[in-house]
NUTORMAR-930156 format. One line per field, with one value per residue: x, z, y of N, C-alpha, C in turn. Coordinates in steps of 0.02 Angstrom, whole numbers, plus 32768, in hexadecimal, padded with zeros to 4 digits. Each point is the difference from the previous one (the first is absolute). Layout:
n_px <- X|...
n_pz <- Z|...
n_py <- Y|...
ca_px <- X|...
ca_pz <- Z|...
ca_py <- Y|...
c_px <- X|...
c_pz <- Z|...
c_py <- Y|...
//
This chain:
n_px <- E89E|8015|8042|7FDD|7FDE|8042|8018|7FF0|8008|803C|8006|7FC7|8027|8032|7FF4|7FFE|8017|8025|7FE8|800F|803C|802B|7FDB|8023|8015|8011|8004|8033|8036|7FEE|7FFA|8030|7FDF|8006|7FB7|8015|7FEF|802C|7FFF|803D|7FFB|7FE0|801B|8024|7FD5|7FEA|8040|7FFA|7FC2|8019|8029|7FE0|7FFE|801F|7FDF|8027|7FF7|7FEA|7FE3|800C|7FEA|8031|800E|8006|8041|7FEF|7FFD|804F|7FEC|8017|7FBE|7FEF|800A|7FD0|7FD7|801F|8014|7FCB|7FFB|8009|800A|8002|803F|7FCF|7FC8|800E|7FDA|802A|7FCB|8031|7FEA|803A|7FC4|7FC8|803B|801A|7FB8|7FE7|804A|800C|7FC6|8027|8036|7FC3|800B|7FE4|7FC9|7FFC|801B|7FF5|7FD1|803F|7FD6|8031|7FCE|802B|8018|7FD4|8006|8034|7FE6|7FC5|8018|8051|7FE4|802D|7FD4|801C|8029|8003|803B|7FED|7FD5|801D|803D|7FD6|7FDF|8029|801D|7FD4|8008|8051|7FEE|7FBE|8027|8020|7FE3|7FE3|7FC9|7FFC|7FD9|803A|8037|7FE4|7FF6|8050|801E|7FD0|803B|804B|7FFD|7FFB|7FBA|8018|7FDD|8039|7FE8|7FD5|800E|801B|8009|8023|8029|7FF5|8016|8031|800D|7FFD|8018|804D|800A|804A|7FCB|7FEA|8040|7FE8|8010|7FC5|7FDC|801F|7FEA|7FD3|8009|8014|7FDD|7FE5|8017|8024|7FCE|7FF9|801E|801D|8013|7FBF|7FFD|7FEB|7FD3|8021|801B|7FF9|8045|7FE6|7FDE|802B|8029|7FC6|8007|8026|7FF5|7FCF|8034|801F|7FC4|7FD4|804B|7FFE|7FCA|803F|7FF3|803E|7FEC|8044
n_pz <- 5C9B|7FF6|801D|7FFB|7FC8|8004|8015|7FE3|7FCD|8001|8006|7FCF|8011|801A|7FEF|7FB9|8022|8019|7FD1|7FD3|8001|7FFE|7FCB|7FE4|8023|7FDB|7FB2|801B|8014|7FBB|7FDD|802B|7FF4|7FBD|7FF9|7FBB|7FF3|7FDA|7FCD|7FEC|8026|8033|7FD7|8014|8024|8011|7FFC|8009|8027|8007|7FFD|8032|8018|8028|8022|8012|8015|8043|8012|8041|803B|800D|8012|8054|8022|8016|7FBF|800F|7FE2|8035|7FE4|7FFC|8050|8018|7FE9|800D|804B|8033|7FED|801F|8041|7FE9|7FDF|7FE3|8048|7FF3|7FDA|7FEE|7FDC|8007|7FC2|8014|8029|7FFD|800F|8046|8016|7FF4|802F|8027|8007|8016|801D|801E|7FD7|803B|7FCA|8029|8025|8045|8005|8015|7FD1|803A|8032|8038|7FD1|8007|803A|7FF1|7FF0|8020|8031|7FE3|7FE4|7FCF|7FD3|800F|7FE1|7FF4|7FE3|7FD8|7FEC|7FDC|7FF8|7FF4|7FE4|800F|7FEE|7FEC|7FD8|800E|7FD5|7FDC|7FF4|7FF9|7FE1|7FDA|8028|7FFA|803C|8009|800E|803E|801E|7FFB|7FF8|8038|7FFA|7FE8|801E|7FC9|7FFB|7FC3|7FCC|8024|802B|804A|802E|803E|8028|7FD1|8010|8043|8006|7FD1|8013|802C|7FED|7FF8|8065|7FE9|8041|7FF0|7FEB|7FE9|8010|7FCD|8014|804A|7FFD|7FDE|8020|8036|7FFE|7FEF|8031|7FE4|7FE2|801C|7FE5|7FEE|802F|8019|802A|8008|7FD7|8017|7FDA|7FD8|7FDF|7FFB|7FED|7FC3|7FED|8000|7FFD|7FEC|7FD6|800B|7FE1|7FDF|7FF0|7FF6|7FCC|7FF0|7FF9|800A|7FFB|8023|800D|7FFC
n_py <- 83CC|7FD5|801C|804D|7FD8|7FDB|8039|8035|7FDB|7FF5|8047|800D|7FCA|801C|8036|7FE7|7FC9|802F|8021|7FB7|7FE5|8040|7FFE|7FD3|8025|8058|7FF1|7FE3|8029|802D|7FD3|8010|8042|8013|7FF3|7FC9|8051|8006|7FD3|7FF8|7FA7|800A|803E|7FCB|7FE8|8035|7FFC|7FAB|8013|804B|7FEA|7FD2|8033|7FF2|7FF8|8026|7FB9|802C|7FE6|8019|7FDC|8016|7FC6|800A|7FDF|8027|802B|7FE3|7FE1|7FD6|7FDE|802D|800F|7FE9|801A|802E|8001|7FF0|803F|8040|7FEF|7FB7|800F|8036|7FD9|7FCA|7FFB|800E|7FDE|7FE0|7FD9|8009|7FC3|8016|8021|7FD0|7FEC|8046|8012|7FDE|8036|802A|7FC3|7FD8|802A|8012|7FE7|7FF7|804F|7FF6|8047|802C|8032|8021|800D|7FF0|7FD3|7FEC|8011|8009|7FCC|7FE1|8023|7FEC|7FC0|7FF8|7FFA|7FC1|7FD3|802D|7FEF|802A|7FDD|7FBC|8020|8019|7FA4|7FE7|8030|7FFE|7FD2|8030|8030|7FFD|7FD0|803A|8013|7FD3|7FE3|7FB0|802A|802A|7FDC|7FC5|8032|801D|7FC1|7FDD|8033|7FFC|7FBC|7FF4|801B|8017|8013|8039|7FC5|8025|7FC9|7FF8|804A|8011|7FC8|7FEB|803A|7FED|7FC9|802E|8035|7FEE|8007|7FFF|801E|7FFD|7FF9|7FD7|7FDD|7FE9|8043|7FFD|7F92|8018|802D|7FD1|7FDA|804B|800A|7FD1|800C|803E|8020|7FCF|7FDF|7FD6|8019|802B|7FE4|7FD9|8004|7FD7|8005|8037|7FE3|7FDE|804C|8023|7FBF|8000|8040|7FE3|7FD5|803C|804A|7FB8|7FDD|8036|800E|802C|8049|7FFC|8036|8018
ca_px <- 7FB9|7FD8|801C|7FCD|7FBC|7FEE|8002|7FB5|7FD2|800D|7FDC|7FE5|7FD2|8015|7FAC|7FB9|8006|7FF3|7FB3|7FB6|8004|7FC1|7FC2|7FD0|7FFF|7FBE|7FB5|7FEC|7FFC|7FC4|7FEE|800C|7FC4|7FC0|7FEE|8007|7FCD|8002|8048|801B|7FD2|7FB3|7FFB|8004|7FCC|7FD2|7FF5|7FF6|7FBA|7FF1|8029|7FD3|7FB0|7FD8|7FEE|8034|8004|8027|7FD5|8036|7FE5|803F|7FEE|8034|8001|7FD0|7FC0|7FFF|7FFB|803D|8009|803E|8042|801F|7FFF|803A|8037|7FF1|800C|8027|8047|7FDF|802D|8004|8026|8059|8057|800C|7FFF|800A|7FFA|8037|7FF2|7FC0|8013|8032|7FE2|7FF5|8034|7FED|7FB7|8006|8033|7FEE|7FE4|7FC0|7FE3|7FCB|8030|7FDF|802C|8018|7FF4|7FD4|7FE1|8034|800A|7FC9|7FE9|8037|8004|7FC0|8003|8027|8019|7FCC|8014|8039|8038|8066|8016|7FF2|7FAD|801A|801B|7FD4|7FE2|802C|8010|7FC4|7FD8|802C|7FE5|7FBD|8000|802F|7FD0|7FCA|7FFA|7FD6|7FCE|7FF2|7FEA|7FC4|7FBD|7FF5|7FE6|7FC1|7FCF|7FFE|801A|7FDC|7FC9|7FE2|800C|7FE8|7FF4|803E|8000|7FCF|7FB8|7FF1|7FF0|7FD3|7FCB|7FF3|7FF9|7FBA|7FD5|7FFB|8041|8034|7FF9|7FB3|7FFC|7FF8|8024|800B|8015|804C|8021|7FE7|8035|8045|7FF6|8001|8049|8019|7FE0|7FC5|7FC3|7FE4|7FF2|7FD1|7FFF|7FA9|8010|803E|8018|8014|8038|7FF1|7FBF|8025|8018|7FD7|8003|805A|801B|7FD2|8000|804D|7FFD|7FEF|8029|8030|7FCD|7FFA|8049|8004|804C|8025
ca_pz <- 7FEF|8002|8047|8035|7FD2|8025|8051|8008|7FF9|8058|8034|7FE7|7FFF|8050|801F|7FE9|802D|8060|8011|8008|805B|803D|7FEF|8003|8050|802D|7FF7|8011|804C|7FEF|7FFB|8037|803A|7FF3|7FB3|7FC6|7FCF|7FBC|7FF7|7FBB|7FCF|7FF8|7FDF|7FB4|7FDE|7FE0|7FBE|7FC1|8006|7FC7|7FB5|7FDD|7FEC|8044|8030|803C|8019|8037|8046|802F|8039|8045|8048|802B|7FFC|8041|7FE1|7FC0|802A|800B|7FB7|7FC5|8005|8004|7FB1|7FD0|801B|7FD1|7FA8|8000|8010|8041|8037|8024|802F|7FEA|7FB7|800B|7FB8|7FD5|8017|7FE9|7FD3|7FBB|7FC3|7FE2|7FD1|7FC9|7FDD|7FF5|7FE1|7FB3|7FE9|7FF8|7FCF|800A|7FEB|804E|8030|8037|8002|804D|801C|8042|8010|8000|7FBA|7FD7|8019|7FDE|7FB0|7FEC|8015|8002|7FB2|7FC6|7FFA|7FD7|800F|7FF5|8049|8020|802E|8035|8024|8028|803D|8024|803B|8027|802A|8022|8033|803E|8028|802C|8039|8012|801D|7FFA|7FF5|7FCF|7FC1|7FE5|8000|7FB6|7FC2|7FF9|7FE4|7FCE|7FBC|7FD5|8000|7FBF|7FD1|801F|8020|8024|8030|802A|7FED|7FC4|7FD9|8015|7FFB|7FCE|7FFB|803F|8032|8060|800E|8010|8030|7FEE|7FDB|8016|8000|7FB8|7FE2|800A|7FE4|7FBE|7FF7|8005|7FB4|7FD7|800E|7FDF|7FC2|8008|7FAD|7FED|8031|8021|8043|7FE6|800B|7FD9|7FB8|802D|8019|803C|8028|802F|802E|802C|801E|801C|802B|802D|8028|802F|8048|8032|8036|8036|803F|8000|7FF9|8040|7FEF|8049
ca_py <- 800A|7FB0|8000|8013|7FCD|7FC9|8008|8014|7FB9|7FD0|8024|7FF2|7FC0|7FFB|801A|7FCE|7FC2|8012|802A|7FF8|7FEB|8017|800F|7FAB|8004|8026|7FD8|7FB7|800D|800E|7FCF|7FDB|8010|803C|7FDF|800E|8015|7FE5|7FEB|7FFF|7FE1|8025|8023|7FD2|7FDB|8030|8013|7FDA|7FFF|802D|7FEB|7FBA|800E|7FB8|8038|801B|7FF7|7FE3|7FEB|7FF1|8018|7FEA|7FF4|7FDF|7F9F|7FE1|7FF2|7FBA|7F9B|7FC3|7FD1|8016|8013|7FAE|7FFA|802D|7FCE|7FAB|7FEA|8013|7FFE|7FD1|8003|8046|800D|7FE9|8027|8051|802E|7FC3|7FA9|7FEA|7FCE|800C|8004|7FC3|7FE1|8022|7FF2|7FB4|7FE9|8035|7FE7|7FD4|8026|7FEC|802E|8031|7FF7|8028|8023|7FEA|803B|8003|8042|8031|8010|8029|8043|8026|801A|8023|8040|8036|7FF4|7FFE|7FB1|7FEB|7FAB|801B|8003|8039|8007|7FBF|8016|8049|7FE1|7FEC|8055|8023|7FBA|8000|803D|7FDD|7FD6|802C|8040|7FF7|7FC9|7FE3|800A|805B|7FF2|7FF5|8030|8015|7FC3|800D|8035|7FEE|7FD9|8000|7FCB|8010|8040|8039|7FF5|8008|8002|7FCD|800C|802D|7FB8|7FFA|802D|7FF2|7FCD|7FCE|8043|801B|8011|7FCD|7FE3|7FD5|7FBF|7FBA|7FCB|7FF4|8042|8003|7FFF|7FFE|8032|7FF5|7FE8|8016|8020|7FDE|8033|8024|8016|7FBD|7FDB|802D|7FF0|7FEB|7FB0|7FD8|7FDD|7FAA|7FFB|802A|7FC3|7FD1|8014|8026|7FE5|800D|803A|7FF6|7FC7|8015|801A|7FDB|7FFE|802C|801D|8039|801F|803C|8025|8003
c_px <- 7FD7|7FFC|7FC3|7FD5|7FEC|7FFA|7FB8|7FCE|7FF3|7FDC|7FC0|7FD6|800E|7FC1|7FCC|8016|7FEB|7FB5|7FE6|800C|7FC9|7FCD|7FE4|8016|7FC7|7FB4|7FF3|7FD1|7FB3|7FC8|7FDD|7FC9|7FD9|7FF0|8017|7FE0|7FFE|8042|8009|7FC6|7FC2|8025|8020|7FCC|7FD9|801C|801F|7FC2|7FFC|8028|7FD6|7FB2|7FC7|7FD8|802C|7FE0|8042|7FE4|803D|7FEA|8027|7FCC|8022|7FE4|7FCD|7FB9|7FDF|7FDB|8031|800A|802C|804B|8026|7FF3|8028|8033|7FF5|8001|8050|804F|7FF8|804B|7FF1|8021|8052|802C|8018|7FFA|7FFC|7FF3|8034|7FF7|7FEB|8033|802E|7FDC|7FEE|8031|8010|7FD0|8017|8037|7FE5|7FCB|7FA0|7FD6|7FD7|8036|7FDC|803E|800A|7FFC|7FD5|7FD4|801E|8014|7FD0|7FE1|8040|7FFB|7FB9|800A|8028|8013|7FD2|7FFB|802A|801B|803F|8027|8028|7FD0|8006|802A|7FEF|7FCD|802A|800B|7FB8|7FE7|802C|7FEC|7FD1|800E|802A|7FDF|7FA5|7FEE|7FE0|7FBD|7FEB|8004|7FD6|7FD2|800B|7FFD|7FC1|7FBB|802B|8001|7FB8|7FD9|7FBD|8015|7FE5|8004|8069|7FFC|7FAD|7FAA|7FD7|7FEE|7FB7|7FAD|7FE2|7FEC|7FCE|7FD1|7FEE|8050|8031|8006|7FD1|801D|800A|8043|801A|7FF8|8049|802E|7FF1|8033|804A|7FFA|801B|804A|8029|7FF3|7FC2|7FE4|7FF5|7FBF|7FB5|7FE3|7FB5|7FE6|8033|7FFE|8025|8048|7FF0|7FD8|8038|8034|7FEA|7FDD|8042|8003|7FC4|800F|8045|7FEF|7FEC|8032|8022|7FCB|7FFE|804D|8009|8049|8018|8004
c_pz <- 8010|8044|8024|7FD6|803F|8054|7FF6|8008|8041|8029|7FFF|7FFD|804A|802B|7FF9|8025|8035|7FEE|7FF9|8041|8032|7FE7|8012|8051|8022|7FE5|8024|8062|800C|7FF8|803A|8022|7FD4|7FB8|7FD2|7FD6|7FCF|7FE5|7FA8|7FD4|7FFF|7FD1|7FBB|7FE2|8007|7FBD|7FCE|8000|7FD1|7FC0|7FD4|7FFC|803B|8028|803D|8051|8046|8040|8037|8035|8034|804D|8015|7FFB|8033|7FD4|7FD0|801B|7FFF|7FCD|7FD6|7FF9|7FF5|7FB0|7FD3|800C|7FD5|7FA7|7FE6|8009|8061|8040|8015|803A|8012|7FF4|8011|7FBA|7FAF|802C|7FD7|7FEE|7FCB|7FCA|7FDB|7FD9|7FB9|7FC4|7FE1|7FC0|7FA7|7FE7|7FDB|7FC0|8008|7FF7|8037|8019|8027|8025|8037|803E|8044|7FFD|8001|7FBE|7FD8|8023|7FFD|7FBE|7FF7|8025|7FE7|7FBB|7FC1|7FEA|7FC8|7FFA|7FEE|8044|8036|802B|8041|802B|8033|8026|802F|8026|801E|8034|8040|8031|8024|8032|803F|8019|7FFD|8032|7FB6|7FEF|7FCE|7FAA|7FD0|7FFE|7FB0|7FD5|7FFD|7FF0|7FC3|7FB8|7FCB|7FFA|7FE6|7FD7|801B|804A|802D|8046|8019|7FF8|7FC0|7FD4|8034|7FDE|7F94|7FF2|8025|801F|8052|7FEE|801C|803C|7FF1|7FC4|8017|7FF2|7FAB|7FE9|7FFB|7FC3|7FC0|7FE9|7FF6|7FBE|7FC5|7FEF|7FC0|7FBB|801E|7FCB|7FE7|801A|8030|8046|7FEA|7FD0|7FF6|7FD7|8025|801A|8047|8049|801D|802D|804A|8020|800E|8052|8048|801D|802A|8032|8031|802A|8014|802E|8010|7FF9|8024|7FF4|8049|8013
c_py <- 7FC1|7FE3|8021|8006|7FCF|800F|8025|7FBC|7FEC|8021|7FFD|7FBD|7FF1|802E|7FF1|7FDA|801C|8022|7FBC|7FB8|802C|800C|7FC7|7FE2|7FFC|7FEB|7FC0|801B|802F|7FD2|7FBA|800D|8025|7FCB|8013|800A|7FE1|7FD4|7FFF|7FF7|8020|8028|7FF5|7FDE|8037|802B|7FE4|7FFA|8033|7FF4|7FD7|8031|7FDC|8049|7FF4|7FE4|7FF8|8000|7FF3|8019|7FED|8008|7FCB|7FBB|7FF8|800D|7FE2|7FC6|7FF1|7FE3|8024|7FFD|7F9A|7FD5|800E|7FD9|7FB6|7FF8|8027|8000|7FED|801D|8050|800C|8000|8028|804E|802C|7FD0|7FB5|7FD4|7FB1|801C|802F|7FD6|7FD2|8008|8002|7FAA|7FE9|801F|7FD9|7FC6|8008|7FF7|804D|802D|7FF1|8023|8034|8007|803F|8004|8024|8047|8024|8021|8037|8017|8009|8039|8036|802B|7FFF|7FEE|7F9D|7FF7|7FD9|8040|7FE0|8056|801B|7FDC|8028|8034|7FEB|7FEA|8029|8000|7FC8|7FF7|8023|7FFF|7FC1|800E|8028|7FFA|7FBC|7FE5|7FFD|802F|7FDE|7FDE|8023|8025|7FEE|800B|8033|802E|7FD0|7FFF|7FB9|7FF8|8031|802D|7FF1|7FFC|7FEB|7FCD|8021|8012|7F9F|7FFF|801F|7FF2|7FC9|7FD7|8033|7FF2|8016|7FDA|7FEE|7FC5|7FBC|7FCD|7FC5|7FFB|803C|800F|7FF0|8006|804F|7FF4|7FCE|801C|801B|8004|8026|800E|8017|7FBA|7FF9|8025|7FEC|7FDF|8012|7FDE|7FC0|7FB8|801C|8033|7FD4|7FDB|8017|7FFC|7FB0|7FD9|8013|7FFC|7FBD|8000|801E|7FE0|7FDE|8029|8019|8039|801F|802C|8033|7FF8|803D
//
């Protein structure tokens, strides 16, 4: 009896594995070419918006990297995760340091999360520190860097990561915050977003609050030395 308890189980967690392999396949290879309507988080934070009584904000206007500004994409990089081009997913310094930083019992540890990493997490997942979550970024951040370019994934970072309350993506921050379009930002608009990154509901593109100011001149004196960013 305990004998086919345990072989049903097996079977059982053995098809849950293969359906959602090819599911989380075929979403990535989907992905690869058609926009991401919506993700976890947009519908997690709309309804801790209705739990809290907030009005149900979600603004998300997907448009291509070519209708973005440049500034942005080299802003995110420059505050973000300076090795993007590089790496294949992970920045194996920035987490040796972190590790280092968390031994050295130092109260701000800077976190070591790529781009890559967070458009795996913000598309296919929910937020979290478990190391179950951890583990399901890893698979995915495996996966896009395997079958998306570079570029793709910067284009979906950029129109999904979060950049404000409610607020989703390059044009939908543009259009709230400055009333134009993410073609149209400027150098310190750019980085006054990638700024915010870090705690968007905190944190406000515009106007910004000193720690935001001093970012946002940071992050404007990096994109100057790098000059520009080119995919391959």
């Amino acid at each position: 009896m305990k004998n086919s308890l345990g072989k049903t189980i097996f079977r059982f967690l053995w098809k849950a594995a293969v359906w959602f392999v090819g599911l989380s396949i075929f979403s990535v290879v989907v992905f690869r070419f058609v926009p991401v309507p919506i993700t976890p988080l947009m519908l997690i934070r709309c309804g801790e918006q209705a739990f809290s009584d907030d009005p149900i904000r979600l603004k998300h206007d997907w448009v291509s990297l070519d209708e973005i500004s440049k500034n942005l994409p080299l802003a995110v990089v420059c505050s973000e995760d300076q090795n993007f081009m590089n790496h294949s997913g992970f920045d194996l310094k920035a987490i040796q340091r972190s590790v280092d930083a968390a031994k050295r019992g130092a109260k701000r540890v800077r976190g070591a999360s790529t781009i890559s990493q967070q458009t795996a997490k913000n598309v296919f997942l929910w937020p979290g520190r478990s190391w179950i979550r951890k583990g399901f970024e890893v698979y995915f951040t495996v996966l896009i860097e395997f079958v998306w370019s570079k570029e793709r994934i910067m284009e979906v970072y950029l129109n999904s990561i979060e950049m404000g309350k409610g607020i989703y993506g390059a044009e939908a921050a543009a259009g709230f915050y400055w009333h134009t379009s993410a073609k149209n930002l400027s150098r310190t608009q750019a980085a006054a977003l990638a700024a915010v990154l870090p705690n968007p509901r905190k944190y406000s593109a515009n106007p910004p609050g000193s720690y935001v100011q001093d970012r946002i001149g940071w992050i404007v004196d990096q994109m100057g030395q790098w000059g520009t960013l080119r995919f391959k």
